[in-house]
C-alpha positions, 0 to 999 in steps of 0.5 A, a space after each residue: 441407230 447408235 453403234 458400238 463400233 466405229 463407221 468413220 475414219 475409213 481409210 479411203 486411199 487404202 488397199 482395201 475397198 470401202 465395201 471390204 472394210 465396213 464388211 469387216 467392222 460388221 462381221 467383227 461386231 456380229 462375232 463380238 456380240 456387239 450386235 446381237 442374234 436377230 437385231 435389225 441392222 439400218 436401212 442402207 440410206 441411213 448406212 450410207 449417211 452415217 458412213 458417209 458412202 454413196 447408197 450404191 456401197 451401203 447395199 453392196 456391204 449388206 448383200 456381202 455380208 449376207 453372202 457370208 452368212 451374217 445377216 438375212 434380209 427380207 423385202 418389206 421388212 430388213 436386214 437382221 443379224 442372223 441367228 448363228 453366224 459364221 465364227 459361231 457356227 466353226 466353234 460349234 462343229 455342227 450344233 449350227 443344224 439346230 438354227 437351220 433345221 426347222 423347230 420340231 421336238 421329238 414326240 414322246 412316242 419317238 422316244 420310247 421307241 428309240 429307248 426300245 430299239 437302245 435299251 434292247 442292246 444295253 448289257 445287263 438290259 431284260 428289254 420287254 419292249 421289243 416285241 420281234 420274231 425270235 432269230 431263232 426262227 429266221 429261215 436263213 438257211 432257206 433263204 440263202 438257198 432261195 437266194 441263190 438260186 434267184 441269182 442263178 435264175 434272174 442274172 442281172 435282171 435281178 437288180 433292174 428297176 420294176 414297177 411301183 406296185 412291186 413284182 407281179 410274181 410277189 403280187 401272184 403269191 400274196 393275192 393266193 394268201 389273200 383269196 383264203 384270207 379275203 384281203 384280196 381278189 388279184 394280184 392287180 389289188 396288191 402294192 409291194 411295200 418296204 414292212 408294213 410301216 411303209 404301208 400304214 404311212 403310204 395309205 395315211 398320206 394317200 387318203 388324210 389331209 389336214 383338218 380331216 378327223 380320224 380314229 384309231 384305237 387307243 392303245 394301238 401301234 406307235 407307228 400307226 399313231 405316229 403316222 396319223 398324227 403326221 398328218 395333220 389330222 385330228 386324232 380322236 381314240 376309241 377304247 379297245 375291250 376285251 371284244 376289240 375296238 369299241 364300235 359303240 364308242 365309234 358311233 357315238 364319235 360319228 353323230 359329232 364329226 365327218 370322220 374320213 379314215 378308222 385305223 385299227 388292228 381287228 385280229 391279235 390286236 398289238 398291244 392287247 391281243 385281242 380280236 374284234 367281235 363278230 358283231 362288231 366286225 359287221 357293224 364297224 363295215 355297215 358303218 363305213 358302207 353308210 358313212 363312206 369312211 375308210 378303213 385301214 386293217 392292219 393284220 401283221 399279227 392276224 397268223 401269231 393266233 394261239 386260241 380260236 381259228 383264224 379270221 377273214 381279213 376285215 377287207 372282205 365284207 367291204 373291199 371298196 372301203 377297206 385297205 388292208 396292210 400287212 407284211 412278212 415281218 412279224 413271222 419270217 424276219 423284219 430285216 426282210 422289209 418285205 409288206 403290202 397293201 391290198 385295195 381298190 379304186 382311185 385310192 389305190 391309184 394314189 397309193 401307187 403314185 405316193 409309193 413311187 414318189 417315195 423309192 420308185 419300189 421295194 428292193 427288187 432282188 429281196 422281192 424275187 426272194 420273198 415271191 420264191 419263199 412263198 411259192 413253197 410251204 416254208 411260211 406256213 412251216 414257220 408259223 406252226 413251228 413257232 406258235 409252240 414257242 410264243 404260246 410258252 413264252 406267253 403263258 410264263 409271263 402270265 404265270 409270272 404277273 400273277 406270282 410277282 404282282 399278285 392283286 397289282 396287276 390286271 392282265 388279259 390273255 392275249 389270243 395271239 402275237 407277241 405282247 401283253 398289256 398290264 394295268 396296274 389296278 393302283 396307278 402311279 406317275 407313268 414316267 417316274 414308273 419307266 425310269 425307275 425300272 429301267 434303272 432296275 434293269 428293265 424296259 417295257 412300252 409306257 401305255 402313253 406312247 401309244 394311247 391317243 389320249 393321256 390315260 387315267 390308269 397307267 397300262 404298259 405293253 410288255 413283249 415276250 416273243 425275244 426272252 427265254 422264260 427265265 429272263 421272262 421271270 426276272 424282268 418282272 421281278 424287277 418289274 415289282 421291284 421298282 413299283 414297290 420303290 415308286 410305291 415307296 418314294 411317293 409315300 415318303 415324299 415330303 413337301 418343302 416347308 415354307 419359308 
């Protein structure tokens, strides 16, 4: 090897070791960039000769220098010069993370909910991408009584530990819910969780490995998606109609692949607000019954129902194969973080476990909170007095699609929770459409951030739970506004000429 900097005339009678000074003249070499990121530095032997020390000194400077975080060794392979050393790391503040941190680009779902959660906040904003309860309808006044009484009642109990699977009075109060429902049969099915999210991620993680192939519908719920596709699974999406998830579609999937876990959303359906049809819900659980797939029913937006009455929880018809999640976050608050899981089984076991090993348990103090909540009549008081609210906000923005994107738009009306999903009946390039309306001051949920597949029309969720009607108006005002602008920029866009 030639090197750019001396190895000879070290000072051998000197103050400073030999070790010290080669030390030195490498590291300086490395800041300098004489040495570049990932160059393979000599063997030792060749150190040695080429510096005229003895072996034992020459691995002496590379184990110092890899003290210092300059080079990296690896048996069988070398010794190279680090990507980000030292000197270069001090100079920029913590940008060093990036070189340690494993290489993982955020996802384009993970960006369009961090734009929802940014967005809603951003002054001058119309956010149609947060679909939340109203604050209106939080129940802090009760809940601060509830509070206070709980406090009052458990003294310092209230903050020990308590198991995994949560407070067996939460547990009693959600299986009550659950026998009318049919998600449950007892307390000892239920697994107290932090939101639904928690839950949707525990059950994923507890049942899919690497390789396994899944389904979910497609549009979905981007934690969903993202949790599945955390896996390491295969992800294939199944269309969903005006009938809900196409279960034809799921049984044309089933003659190619072993599929191990359906996921999807069989009552108000985010983000079309549909419901699955009754025959499909018994074909989808005659399938899993005969395949020995799991499925995973996700039923948070289930009471938000407008039209028609309310339906069983998927879980009843097959409780061995189905686990259902759900929380308490899209009525009363998802602050409260307050979810669950009901299932049976070694696959509850494993949920238990997982749930454990991830925060040994939800928040002890909001669970004796949410377990008196829903001893009394409060939550069923909050649905009715919040379904008169949603419905309104529903219907303008129905009224105003049609007024403002007349002959653009196609629009279903959803039966219950708090979205709608729009396609647009001439498509144009998704995200040029995001950045243009967010420019004109209003955001939405692009349909490719929670689609499986990239779509062939371009739908987006828009969500109406947090907006007065007014805003409503004039965030699909600017809506039409900036498709007109895309419309236009695509008719007027011209080819550079050749040279």
């Amino acid at each position: 090897m030639s090197y750019k900097f001396p190895l000879t005339g070290l000072a051998r009678e000197g103050k400073l070791s030999l070790t010290q000074q080669l030390v030195d003249r490498f590291a300086a070499a490395i800041e300098h960039g004489d040495l570049a990121p990932g160059e393979k530095l000599p063997p030792t032997r060749t150190l040695a000769a080429d510096a005229e020390i003895n072996h034992l000194t020459a691995a002496r400077v590379y184990r110092k220098l890899a003290e210092e975080g300059y080079v990296t060794a690896t048996v069988g392979r070398g010794t190279f010069v680090r990507a980000l050393v030292p000197a270069a790391a001090e100079a920029q503040g913590d940008d060093w993370q990036s070189y340690v941190l494993p290489d993982r680009q955020a996802s384009y779902q993970e960006e369009i909910l961090s734009d929802a959660f940014r967005l809603a906040h951003e002054e001058g904003m119309i956010s149609l991408a947060t679909g939340f309860p109203s604050p209106r309808f939080h129940p802090t006044d009760e809940l601060a009584e509830i509070s206070a009484q709980m406090w009052a009642d458990e003294g310092k109990d209230a903050i020990s530990y308590t198991t995994p699977e949560g407070l067996l009075g939460l547990r009693e109060r959600i299986a009550e819910g659950g026998k009318k429902r049919g998600f449950a049969e007892g307390p000892e099915e239920i697994i107290v969780t932090s939101g639904c999210q928690q839950a949707i991620d525990v059950a994923v993680r507890a049942i899919v490995e690497p390789g396994d192939v899944v389904v979910v519908e497609s549009p979905t719920f981007v934690g969903t998606l993202a949790a599945l596709r955390s896996t390491g699974a295969r992800v294939i999406g199944i269309p969903v109609d005006e009938n809900g998830f196409d279960v034809d579609a799921l049984e044309h999937v089933l003659t190619r692949h072993e599929v191990k876990l359906c996921a999807l959303q069989p009552a108000c359906q985010n983000p079309t607000g549909t419901d699955l049809a009754p025959e499909r819900r018994s074909r989808l659980t005659q399938l899993a019954l005969e395949r020995n797939f799991f499925v995973l029913e996700d039923g948070v937006y289930g009471d938000l129902r407008y039209d028609g009455k309310k339906l069983d929880a998927l879980r009843r018809q097959a409780p061995g194969h189905v686990v259902h999640v759900n929380s308490l976050s899209k009525v009363v608050g998802g602050g409260l973080r307050i979810g669950w899981i009901a299932a049976r089984g070694p696959v509850l076991e494993r949920m238990t476990m997982l749930k454990q090993g991830t925060d040994f348990h939800t928040s002890t103090p909001i669970q004796h909170i949410a377990a008196r909540y829903l001893a009394t009549n409060a939550y069923a008081r909050n649905i009715d007095e919040s379904l008169p609210y949603y419905r309104e906000r529903r219907d303008v923005l129905m009224d105003a699609l049609a007024t403002h994107l007349e002959g653009e738009v196609h629009a279903d009306v959803p039966h219950g929770g708090h979205h709608v999903w729009v396609t647009l009946n001439r498509p144009v390039e998704e995200r040029m459409f995001y950045s243009e309306a967010v420019r004109h001051g209003v955001s939405f949920t692009p349909g490719g951030a929670i689609t499986v597949d990239r779509p062939q029309r371009t739908s987006f969720r828009l969500s109406f739970s947090l907006l007065e009607p007014e805003d409503l108006e004039e965030g699909v005002r600017r809506l039409a506004r900036a498709l007109r602008e895309v419309r236009r920029s695509s008719r007027t866009a011209v080819a550079a000429p050749l040279s």
